[in-house]
TORMARMAR-90922 format. One line per field, with one value per atom (N, C-alpha, C): residue number from 1; residue in one letter; x, y, z. Coordinates in Angstrom, 3 decimals. Example, Ala and Ser with C-alpha at 12.3 -4.5 7.8 and 13.67 -1.06 7.14 Angstrom:
2
i	1 / 1 / 1 / 2 / 2 / 2;
aa	a / a / a / s / s / s;
xx	13.190 / 12.300 / 13.200 / 12.850 / 13.670 / 12.900;
yy	-5.690 / -4.500 / -3.300 / -2.250 / -1.060 / 0.030;
zz	7.800 / 7.800 / 7.800 / 7.080 / 7.140 / 7.870;
# end
This chain:
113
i	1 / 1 / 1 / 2 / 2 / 2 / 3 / 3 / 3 / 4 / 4 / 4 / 5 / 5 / 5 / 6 / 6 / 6 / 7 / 7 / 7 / 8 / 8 / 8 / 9 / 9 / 9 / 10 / 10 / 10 / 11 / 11 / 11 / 12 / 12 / 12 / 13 / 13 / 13 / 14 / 14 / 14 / 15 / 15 / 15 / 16 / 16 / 16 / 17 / 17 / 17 / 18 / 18 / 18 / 19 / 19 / 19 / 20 / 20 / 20 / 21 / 21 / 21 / 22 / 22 / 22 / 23 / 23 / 23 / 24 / 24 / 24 / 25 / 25 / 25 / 26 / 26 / 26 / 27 / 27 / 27 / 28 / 28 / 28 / 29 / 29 / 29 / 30 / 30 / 30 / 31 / 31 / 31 / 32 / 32 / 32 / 33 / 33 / 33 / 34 / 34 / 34 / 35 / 35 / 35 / 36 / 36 / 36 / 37 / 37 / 37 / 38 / 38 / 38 / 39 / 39 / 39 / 40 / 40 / 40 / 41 / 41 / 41 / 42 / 42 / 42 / 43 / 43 / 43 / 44 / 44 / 44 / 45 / 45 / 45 / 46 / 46 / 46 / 47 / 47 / 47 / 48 / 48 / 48 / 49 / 49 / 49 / 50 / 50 / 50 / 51 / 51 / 51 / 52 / 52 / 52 / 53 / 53 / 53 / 54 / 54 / 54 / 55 / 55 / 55 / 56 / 56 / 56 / 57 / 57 / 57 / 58 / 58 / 58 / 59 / 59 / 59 / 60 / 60 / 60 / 61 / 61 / 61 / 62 / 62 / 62 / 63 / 63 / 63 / 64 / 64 / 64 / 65 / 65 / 65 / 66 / 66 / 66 / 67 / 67 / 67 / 68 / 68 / 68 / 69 / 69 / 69 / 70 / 70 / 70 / 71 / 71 / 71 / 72 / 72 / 72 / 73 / 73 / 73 / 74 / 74 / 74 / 75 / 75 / 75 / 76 / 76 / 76 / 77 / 77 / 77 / 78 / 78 / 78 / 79 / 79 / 79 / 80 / 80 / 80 / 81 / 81 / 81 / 82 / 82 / 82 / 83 / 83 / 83 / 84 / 84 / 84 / 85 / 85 / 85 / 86 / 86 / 86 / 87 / 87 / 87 / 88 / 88 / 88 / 89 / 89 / 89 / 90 / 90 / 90 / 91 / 91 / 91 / 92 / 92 / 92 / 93 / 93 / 93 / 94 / 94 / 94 / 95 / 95 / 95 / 96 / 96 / 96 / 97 / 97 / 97 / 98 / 98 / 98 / 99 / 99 / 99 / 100 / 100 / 100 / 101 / 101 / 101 / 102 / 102 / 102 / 103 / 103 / 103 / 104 / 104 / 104 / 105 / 105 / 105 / 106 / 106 / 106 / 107 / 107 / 107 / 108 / 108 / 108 / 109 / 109 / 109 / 110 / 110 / 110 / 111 / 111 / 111 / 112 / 112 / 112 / 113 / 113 / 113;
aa	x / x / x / x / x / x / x / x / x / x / x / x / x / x / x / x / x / x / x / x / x / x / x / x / x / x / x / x / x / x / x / x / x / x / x / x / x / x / x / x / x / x / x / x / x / x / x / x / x / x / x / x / x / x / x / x / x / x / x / x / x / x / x / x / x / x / x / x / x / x / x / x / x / x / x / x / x / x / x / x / x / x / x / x / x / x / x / x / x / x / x / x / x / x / x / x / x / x / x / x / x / x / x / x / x / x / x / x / x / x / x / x / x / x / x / x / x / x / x / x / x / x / x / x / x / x / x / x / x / x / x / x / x / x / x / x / x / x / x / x / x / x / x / x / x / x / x / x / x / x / x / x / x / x / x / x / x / x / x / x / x / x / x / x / x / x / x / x / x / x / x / x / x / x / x / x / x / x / x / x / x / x / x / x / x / x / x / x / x / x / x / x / x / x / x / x / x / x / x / x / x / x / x / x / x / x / x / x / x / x / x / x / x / x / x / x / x / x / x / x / x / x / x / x / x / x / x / x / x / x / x / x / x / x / x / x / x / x / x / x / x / x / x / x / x / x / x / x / x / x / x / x / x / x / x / x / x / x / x / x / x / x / x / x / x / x / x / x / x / x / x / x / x / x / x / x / x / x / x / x / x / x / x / x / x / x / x / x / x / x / x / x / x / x / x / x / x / x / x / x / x / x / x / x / x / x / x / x / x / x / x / x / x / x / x / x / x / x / x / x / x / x / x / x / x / x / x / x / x / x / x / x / x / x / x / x / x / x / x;
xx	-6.641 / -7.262 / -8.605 / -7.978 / -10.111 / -11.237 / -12.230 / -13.407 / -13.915 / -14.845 / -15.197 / -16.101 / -16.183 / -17.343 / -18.651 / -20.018 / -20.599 / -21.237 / -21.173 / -21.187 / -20.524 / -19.164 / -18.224 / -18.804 / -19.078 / -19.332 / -20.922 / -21.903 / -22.807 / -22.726 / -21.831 / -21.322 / -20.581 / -20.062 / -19.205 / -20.505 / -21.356 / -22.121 / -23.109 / -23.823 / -24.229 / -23.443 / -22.564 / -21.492 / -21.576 / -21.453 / -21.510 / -21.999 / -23.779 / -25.225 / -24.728 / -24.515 / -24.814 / -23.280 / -22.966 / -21.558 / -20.463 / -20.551 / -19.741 / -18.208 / -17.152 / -15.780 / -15.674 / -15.246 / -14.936 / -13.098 / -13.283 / -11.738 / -10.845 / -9.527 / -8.787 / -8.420 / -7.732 / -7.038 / -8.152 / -9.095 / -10.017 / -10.446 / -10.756 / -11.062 / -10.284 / -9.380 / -8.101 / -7.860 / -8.827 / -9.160 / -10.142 / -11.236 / -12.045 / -13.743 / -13.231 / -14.419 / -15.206 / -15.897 / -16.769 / -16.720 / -15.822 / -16.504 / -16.301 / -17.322 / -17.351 / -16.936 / -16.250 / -15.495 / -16.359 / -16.030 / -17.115 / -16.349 / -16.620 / -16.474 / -15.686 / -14.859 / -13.945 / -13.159 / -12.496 / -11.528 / -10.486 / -8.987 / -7.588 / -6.411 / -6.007 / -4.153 / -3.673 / -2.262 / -1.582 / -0.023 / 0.997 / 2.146 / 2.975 / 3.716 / 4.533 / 5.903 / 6.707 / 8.421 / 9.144 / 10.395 / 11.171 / 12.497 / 13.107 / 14.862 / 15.323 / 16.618 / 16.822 / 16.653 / 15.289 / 14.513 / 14.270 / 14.528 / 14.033 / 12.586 / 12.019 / 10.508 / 9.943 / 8.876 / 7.486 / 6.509 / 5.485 / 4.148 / 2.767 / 2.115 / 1.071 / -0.189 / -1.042 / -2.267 / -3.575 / -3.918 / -5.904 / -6.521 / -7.670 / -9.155 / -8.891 / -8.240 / -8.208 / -9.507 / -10.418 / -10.985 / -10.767 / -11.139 / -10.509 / -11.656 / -11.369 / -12.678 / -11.413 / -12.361 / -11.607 / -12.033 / -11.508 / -12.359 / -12.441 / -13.382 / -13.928 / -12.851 / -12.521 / -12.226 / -10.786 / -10.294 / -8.710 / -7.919 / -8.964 / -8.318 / -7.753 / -7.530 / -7.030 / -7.499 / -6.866 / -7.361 / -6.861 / -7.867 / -7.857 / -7.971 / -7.646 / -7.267 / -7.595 / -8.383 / -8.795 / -7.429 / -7.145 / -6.256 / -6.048 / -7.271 / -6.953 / -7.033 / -7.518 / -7.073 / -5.900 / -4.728 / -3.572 / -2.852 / -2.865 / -2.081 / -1.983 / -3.492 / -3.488 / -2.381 / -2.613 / -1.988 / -0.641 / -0.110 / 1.398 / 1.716 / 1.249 / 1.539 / 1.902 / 1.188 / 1.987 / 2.684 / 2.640 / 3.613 / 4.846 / 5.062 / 6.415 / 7.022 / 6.646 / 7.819 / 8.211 / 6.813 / 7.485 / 8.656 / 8.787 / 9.429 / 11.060 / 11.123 / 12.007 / 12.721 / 12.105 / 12.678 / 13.913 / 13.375 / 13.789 / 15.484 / 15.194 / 16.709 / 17.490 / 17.620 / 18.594 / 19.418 / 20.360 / 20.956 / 20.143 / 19.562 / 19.100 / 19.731 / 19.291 / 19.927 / 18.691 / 17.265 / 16.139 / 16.143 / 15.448 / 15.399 / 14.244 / 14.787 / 13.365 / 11.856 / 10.598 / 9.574 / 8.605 / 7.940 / 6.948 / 5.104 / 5.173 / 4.432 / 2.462 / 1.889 / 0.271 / -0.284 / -1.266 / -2.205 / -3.649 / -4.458 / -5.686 / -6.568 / -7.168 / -8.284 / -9.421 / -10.482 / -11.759 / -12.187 / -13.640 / -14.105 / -14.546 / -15.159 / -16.023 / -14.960 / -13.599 / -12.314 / -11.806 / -11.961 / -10.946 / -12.036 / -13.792 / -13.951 / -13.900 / -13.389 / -13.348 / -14.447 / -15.071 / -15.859 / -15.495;
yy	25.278 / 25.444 / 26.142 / 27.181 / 27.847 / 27.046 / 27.167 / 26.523 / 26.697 / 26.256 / 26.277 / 27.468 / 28.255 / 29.383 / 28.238 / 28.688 / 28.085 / 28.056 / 29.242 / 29.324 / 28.458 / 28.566 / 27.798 / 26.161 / 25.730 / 24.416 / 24.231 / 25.156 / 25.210 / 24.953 / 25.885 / 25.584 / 24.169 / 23.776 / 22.385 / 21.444 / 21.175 / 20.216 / 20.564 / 21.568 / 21.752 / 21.389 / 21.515 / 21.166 / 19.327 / 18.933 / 17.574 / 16.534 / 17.254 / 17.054 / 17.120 / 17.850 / 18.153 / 17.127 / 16.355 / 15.672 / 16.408 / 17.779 / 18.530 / 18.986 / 19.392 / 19.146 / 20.900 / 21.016 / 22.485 / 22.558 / 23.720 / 24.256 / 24.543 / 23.601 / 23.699 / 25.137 / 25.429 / 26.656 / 27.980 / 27.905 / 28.941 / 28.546 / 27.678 / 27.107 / 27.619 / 27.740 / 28.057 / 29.669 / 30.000 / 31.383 / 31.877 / 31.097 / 30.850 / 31.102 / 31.136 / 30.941 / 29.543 / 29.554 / 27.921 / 28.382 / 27.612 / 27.671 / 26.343 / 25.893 / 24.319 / 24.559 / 23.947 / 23.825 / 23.056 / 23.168 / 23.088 / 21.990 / 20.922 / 19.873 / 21.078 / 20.782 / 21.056 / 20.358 / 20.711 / 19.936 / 20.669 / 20.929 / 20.967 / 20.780 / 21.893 / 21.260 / 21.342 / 20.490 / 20.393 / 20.294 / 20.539 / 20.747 / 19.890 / 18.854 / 18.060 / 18.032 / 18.313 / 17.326 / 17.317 / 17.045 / 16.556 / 16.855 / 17.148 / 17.249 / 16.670 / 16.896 / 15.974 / 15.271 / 15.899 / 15.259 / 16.535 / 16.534 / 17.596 / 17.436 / 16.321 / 16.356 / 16.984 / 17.778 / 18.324 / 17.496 / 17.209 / 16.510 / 17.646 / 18.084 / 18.469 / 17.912 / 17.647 / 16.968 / 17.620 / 17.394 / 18.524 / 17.521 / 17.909 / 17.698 / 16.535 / 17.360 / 16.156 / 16.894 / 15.881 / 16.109 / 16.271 / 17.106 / 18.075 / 18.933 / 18.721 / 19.902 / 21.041 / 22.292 / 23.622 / 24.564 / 25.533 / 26.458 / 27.685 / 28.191 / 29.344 / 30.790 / 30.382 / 31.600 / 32.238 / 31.069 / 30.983 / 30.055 / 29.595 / 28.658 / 27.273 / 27.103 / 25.644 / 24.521 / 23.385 / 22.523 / 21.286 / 19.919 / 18.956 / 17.323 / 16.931 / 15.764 / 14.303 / 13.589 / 12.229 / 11.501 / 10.933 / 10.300 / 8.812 / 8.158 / 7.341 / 7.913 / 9.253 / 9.683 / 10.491 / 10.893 / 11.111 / 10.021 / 8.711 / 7.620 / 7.063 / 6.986 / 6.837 / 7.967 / 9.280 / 10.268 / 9.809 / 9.977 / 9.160 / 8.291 / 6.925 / 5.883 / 5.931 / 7.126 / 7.143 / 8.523 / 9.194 / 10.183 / 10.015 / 9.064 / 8.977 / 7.945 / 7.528 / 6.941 / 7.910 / 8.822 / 9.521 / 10.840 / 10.919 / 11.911 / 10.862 / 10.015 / 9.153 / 8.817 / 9.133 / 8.795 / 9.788 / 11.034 / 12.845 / 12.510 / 11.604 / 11.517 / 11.022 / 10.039 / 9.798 / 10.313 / 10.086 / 10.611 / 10.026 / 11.054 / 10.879 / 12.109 / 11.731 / 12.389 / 13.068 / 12.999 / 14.207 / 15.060 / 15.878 / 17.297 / 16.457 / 16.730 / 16.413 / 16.997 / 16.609 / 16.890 / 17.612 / 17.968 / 18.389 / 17.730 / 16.723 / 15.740 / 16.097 / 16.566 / 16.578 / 15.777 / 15.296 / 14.833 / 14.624 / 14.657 / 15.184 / 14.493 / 14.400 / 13.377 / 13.484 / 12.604 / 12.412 / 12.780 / 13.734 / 13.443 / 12.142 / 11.766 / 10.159 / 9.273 / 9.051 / 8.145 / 8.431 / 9.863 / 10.416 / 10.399 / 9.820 / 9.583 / 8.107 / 8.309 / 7.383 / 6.794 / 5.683 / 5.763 / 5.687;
zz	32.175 / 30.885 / 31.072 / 30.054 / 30.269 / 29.552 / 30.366 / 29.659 / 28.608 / 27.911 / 26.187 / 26.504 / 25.444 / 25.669 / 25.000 / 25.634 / 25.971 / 23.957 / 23.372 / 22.007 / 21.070 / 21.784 / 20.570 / 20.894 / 21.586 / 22.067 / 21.453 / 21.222 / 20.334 / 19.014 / 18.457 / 17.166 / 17.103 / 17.686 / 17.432 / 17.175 / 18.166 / 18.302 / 16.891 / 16.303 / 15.388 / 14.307 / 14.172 / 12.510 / 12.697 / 13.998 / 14.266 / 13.674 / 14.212 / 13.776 / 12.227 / 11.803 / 10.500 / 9.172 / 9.980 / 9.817 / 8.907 / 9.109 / 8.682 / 9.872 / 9.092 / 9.775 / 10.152 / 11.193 / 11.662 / 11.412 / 10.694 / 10.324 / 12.106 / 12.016 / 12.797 / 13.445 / 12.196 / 12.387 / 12.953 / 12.168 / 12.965 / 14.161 / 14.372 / 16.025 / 16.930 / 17.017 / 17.643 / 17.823 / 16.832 / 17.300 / 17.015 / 18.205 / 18.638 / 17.802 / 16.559 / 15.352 / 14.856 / 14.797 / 14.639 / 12.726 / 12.184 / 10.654 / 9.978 / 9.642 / 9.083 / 7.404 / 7.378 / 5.866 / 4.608 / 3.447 / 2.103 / 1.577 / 0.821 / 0.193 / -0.898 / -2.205 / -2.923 / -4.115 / -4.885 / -5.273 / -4.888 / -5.309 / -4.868 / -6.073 / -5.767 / -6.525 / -5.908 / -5.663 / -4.876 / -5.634 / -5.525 / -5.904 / -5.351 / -5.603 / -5.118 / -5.477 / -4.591 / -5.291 / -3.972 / -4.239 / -2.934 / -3.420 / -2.216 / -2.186 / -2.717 / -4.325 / -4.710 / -5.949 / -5.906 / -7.192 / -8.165 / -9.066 / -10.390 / -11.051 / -10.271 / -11.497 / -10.055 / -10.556 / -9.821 / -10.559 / -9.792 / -9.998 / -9.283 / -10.185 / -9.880 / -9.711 / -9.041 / -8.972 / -8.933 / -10.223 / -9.934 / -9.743 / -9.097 / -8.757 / -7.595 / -6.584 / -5.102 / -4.291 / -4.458 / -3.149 / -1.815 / -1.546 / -0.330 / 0.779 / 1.962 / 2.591 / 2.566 / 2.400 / 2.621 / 3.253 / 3.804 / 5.127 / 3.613 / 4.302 / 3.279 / 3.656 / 5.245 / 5.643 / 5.817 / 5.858 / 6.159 / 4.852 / 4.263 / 3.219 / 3.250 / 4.912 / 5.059 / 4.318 / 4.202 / 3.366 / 3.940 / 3.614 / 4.938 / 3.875 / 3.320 / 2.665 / 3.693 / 2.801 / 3.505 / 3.708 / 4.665 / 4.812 / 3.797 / 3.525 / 2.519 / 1.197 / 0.430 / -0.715 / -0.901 / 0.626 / 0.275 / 0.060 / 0.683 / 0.532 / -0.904 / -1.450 / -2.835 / -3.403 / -3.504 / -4.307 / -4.222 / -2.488 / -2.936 / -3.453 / -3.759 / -4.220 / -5.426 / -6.117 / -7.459 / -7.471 / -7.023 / -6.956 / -6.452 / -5.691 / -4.772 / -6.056 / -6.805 / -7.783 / -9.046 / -9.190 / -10.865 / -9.325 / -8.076 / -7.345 / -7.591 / -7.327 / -7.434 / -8.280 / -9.771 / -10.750 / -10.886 / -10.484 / -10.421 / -9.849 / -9.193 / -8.562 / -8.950 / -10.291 / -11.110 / -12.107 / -12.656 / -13.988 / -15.360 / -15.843 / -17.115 / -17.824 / -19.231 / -20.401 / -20.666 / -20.252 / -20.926 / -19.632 / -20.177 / -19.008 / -18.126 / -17.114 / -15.962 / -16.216 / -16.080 / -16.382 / -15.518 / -16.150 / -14.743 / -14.908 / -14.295 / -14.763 / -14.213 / -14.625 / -14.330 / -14.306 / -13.422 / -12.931 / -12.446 / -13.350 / -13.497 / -12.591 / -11.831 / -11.000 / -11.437 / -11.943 / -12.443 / -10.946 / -11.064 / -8.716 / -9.037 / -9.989 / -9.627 / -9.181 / -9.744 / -9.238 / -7.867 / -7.713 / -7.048 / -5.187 / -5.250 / -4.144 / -3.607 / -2.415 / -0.956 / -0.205 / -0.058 / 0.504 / 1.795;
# end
């Protein structure tokens, strides 16, 4: 394994300091860019199922540069919890047309501490 350039290992420790998250994907080729607090939509459904669920205003870090986007692990668990049942419903026989159900997030609800 080659060693860290002595820069990129500068930049890491600075975003650190600064408790900001460095974008994966650019790291990897070999750019230091610390990602911006955000909100997010996100598009959901599953095999199977006919309803789509959309979700605005997920807080989200996002890279400026590449666009990646990086979700708290306890505010995706929330998001599924109710998304994985209106995805579920999608998979039964009903008599109305399947929906496509929105989801708005307040940021004041929608942060984690």
């Amino acid at each position: 394994m080659a060693p860290i350039d002595p820069n990129l290992r500068n930049g890491l420790a600075t975003a650190r300091e600064k408790g900001r998250m460095i974008c994966r994907e650019c790291r990897q080729r070999g750019e230091i860019v610390e990602t911006r607090e955000d909100f997010i939509t996100q598009t959901y459904t599953r095999r199977g199922s006919d309803v789509t669920v959309v979700v605005e205003g997920i807080p989200a870090e996002v890279c400026p540069v590449c666009g990646e986007t990086y979700i708290n692990l306890e505010i995706a668990k929330q998001i599924d919890l109710f998304v994985h049942p209106l995805l579920e419903f999608g998979r039964g026989k009903h008599t109305l047309s399947m929906p496509r159900v929105k989801v708005e997030l307040k940021s004041k609800l929608a942060q984690v501490a």
